[in-house]
C-alpha positions in Angstrom: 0.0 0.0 0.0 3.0 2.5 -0.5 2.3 5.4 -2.5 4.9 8.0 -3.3 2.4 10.6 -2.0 -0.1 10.5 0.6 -3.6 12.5 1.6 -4.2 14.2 4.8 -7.8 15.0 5.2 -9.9 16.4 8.7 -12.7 19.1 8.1 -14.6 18.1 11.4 -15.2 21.1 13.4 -14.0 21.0 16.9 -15.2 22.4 19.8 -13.4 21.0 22.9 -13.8 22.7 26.8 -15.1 22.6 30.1 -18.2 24.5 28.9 -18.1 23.4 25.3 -21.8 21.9 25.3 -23.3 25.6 25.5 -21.7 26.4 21.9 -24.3 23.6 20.5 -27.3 26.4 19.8 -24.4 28.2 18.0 -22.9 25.5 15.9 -26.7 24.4 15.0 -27.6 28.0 13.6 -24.3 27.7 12.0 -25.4 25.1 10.0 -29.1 26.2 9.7 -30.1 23.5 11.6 -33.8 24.7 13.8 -35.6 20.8 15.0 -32.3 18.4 15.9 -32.6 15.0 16.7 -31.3 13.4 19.8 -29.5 9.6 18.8 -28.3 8.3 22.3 -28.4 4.8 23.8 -29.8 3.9 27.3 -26.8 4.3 29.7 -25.9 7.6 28.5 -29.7 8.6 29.0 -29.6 6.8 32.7 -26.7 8.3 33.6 -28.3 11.8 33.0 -26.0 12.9 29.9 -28.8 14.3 28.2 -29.4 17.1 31.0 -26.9 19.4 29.7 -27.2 19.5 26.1 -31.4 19.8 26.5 -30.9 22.7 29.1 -28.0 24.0 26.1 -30.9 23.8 23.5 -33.2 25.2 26.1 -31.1 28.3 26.8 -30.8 28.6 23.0 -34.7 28.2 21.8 -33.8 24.9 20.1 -36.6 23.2 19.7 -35.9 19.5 19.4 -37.1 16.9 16.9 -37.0 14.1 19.8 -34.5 11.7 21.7 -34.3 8.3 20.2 -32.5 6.8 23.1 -32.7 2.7 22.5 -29.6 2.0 20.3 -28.1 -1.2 21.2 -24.2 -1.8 21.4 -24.0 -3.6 18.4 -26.4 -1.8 15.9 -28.2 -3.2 13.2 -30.1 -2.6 10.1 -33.3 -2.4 11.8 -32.0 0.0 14.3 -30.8 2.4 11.7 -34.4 1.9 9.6 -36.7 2.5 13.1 -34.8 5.8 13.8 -34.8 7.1 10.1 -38.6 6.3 10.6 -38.9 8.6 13.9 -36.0 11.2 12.2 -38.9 11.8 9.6 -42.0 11.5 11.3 -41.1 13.7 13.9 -39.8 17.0 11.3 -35.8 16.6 11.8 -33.2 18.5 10.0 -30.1 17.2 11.6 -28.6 15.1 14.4 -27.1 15.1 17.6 -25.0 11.7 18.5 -24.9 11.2 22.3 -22.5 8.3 22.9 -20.0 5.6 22.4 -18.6 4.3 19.0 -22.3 2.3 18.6 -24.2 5.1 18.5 -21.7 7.6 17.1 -21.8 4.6 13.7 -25.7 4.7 13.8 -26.3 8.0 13.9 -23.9 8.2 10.6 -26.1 5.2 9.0 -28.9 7.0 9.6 -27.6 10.2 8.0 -27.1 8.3 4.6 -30.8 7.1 4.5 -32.3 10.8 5.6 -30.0 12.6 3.4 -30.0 10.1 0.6 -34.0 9.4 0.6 -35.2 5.5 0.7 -34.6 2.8 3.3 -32.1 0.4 1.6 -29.0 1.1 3.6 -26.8 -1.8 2.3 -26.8 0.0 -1.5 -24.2 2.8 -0.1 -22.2 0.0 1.6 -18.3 -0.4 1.0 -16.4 2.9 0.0 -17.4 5.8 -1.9 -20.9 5.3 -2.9 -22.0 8.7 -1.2 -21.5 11.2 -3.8 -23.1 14.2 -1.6 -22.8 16.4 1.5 -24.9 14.6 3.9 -27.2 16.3 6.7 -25.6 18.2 9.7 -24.3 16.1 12.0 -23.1 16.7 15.2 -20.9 14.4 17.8 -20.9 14.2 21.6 -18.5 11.3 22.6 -19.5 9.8 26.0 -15.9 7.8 25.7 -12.4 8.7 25.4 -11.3 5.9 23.0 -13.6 5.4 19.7 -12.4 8.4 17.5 -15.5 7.9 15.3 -16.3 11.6 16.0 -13.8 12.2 13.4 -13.5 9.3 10.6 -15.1 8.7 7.7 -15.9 5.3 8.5 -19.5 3.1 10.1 -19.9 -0.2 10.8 -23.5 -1.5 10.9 -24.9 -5.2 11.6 -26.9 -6.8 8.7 -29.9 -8.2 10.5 -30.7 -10.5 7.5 -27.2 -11.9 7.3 -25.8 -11.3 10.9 -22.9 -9.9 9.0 -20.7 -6.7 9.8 -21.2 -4.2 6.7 -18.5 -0.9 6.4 -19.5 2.4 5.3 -16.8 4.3 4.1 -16.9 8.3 2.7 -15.4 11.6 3.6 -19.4 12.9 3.5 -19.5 10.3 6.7 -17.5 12.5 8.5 -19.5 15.2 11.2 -19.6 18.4 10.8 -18.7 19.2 14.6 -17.2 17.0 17.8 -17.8 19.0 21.1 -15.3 17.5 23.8 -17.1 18.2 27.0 -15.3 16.4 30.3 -19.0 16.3 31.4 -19.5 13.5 29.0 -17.4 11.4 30.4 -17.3 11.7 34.5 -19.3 8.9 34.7 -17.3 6.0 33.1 -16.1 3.6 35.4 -12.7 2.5 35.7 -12.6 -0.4 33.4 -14.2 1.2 30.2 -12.0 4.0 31.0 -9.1 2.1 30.8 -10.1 -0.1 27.7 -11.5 2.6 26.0 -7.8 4.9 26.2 -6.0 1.5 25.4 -8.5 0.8 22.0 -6.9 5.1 21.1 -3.8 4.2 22.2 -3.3 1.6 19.5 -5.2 3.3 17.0 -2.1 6.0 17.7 0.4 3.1 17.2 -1.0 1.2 14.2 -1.4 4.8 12.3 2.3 5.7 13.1 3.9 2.0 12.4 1.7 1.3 9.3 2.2 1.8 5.4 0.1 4.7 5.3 1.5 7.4 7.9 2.7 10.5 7.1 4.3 13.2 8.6 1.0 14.7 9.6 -0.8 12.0 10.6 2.2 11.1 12.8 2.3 14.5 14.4 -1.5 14.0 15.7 -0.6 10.2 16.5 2.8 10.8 18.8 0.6 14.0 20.7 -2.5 11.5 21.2 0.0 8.6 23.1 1.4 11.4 25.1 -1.7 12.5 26.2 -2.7 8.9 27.1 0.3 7.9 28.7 0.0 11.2 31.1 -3.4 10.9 31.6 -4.4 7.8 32.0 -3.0 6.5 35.1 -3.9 9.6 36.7 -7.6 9.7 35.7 -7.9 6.2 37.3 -6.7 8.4 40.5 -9.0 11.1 39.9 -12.1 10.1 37.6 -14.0 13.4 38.3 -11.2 15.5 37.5 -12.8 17.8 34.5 -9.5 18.4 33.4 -7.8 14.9 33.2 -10.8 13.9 31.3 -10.7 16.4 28.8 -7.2 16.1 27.8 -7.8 12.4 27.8 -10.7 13.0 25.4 -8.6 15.2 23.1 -6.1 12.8 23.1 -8.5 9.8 21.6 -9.9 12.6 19.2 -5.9 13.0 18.0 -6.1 9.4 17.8 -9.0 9.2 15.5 -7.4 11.7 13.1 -4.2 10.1 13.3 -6.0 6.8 11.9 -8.6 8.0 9.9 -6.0 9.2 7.4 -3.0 6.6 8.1 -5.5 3.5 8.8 -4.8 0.8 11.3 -3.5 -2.4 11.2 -3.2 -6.3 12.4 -4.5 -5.3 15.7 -7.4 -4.1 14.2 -7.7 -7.2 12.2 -7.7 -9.4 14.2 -10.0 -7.2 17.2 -12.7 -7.3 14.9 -13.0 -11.1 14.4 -12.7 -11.3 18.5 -15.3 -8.8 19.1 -17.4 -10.7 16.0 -17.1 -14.3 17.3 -16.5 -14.0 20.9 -18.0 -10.8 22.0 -15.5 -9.5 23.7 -15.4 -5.3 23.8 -13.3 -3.8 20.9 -10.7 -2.0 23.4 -10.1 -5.1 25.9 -9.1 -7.1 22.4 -7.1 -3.8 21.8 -5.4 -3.7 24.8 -4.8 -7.8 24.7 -3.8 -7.9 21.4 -1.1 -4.9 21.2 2.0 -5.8 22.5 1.6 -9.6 20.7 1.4 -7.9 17.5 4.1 -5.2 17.8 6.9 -8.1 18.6 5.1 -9.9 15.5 6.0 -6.7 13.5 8.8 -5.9 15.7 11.5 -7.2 12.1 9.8 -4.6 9.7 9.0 -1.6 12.0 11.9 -1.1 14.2 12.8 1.9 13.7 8.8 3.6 14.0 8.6 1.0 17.0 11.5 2.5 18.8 10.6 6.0 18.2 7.0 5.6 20.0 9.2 5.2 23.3 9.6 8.9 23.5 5.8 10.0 23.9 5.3 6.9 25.8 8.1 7.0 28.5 9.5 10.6 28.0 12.2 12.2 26.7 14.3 11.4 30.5 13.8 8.2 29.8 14.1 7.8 25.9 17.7 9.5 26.1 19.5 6.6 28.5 18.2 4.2 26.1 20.8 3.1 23.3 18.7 3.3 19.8 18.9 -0.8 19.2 17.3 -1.2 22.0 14.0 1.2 22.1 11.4 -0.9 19.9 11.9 -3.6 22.5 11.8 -0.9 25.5 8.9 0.2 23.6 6.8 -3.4 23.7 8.1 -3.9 27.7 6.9 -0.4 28.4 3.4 -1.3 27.1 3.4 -4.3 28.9 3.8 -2.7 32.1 1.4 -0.2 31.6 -1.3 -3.5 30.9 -0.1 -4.6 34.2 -1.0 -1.4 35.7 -4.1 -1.4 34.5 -4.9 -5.1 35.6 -4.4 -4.0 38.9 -6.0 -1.0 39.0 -9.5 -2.1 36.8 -9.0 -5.9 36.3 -8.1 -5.5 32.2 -7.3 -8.5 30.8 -3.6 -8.9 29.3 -4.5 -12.6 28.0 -7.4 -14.0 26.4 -8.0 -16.5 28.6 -8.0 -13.6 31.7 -10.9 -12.1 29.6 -13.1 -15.1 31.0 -15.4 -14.7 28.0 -12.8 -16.6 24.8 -12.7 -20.4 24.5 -10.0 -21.6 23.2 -12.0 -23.4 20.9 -12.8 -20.4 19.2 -8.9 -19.7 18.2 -9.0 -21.1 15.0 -12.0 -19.8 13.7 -11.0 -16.4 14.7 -7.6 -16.1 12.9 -9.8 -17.5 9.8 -11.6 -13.8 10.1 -8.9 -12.0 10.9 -6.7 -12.7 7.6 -9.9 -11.4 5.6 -10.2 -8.1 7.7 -8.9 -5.3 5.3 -7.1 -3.6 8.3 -4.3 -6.2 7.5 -3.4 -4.5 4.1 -2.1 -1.2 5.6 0.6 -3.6 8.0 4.2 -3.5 7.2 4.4 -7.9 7.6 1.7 -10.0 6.0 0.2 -12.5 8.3 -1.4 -15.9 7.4 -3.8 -17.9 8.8 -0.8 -20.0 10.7 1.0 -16.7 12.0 -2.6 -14.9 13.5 -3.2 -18.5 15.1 0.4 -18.2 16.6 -0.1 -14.9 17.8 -3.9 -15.9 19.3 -2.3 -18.7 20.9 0.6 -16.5 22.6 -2.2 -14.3 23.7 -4.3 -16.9 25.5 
């Protein structure tokens, strides 16, 4: 997949701050947006995530269009079709995504159907059959670890099939993210963790793979900065507004970073977990990282090495000789899995997870070598190798 030139490409709005939620009314008008609708799930609307952004619209004479607020974690076809039904119905002219990378992916399904007319979602599946600017669409990430606010990328569940079926456009991509700490006090510890470990290797797979670039590579070395500062010290003070946000903005770096560089065989080989055993996308992250970097460790090196200076610091990066930094590197990550076991019971193996049989193994590494996130990795991997790796892992 090397090119002798390469594309950079992020026109999502950002509006990131302690009180960015109040600049929704604005941002709306902006976009002539006057009935939005509300796409959220039933945690975020429990958890009372809603409260701000309807007092925001309040305070702004924003009348809204409704809150759809039952999208499961792993969205289908019907989903999508049911909330096009209430988007029209109820008189909407753009959306608001409350929530994780589930909803965030069905609000953006949704938007193709509303902005493209009919109800046949799977005709604008695979890449670039969206030929047009799509509705307004607006992001409020309730995690710090999807990125979806800012890629051009869905994924939606084929009821008939049972099947996972990508979207892929630049007209995908929202017209504003709003970063707002408030969104994200109420994660517990575990999602937390997984969810900055599922960024965190979206930063590493962008900067290691055969699409970075000098951009993408700036926003991917600043995003596992962020994490690596942040983290550890959000675990020790998850209602710090401040800790969150940076955290936040460092996933959103994340998300840019991979969105134009693409990810890899961790990727790859995540999906088919999360497809066939069900496990959540950052824990396979998370388990899965440091297996694959020693797997890729003979063709990325060099990048390997150089990702120990935004993860240890530059005190640390200076004693250690330059042969020696892609393995510092895969150590370094290990600890900080270690850290995190102990602090929010992540897994570091499969079987630790509690929820992969080892049974499963073999069919999983049959999806994985069929996952196009393995064509932007630097080393090839057959069925035999992602069975090795599996294996390792459990």
């Amino acid at each position: 997949m090397s090119r002798s030139y390469y594309e950079f490409f992020n026109p999502v709005k950002i509006v990131s701050g302690n009180e960015a939620l109040e600049h929704i009314p604005y941002e709306l008008a902006s976009l002539g947006v006057k009935k939005p609708l509300i796409i959220t799930d039933g945690g975020v609307l429990n958890a009372g995530l809603i409260e701000p952004v309807k007092r925001a619209l309040v305070v702004g004479e924003v009348p809204m269009a409704g809150i759809y607020s039952d999208v499961p974690p792993d969205s289908s076809t019907s989903v999508v079709s049911a909330i096009t039904q209430f988007y029209r119905e109820n008189g909407a002219d753009g959306i608001i995504a409350i929530g994780g990378g589930s909803v965030i992916d069905t609000s953006k399904a949704v938007n193709i159907l509303v902005s493209e007319g009919g109800n046949d979602l799977l005709s604008y599946s695979g890449v670039g059959a969206l030929t047009k600017r799509l509705k307004p669409l607006f992001i409020l990430p309730t995690t710090a670890g999807t990125g979806s606010e800012v890629t051009k990328v869905a994924v939606i569940r084929d009821d008939a099939s049972g099947r996972k079926v990508p979207y892929g456009s630049s007209f995908l991509m929202p017209d504003v993210a709003v970063l707002d700490p408030r969104m994200t006090l109420t994660l517990p510890p575990h999602i937390t963790a997984a969810t900055a470990m599922d960024a965190m290797t979206h930063a590493i797979e962008a900067f290691i793979g055969t699409a970075k670039n000098p951009l993408s590579d700036a926003y991917a070395v600043a995003a596992i900065k962020g994490i690596r500062e942040n983290l550890i010290r959000v675990l020790a003070e998850p209602k710090s507004k401040d800790i969150r946000l940076k955290l936040a903005e460092s996933a959103t770096m994340a998300g840019i970073a991979f969105s134009n560089s693409m990810v890899g065989l961790v990727h790859a080989i995540g999906h088919s977990l999360g497809a066939i055993t069900h496990l959540p996308h950052g824990v396979c992250m998370s388990l899965m990282l440091p297996y694959v970097l020693e797997y890729n460790l003979p063709q990325c090196e060099k990048a390997i090495g150089e990702l120990l200076l935004p993860l240890a610091g530059a005190d640390f990066y200076s004693k250690i000789p330059e042969e020696r930094r892609a393995a510092e590197t895969i150590i370094y990550i290990r600890a900080m899995r270690d850290e995190l076991f102990e602090k929010t019971g992540l897994p570091r193996t499969l079987s630790e997870s509690g929820k992969v049989k080892e049974s499963q193994l073999e069919d999983v590494a049959r999806m994985s070598i069929d996952d196009g996130a393995l064509l932007y990795n630097r080393v090839d991997a057959s069925y035999e190798q992602v069975l090795g790796l599996l294996k390792s892992a459990w």
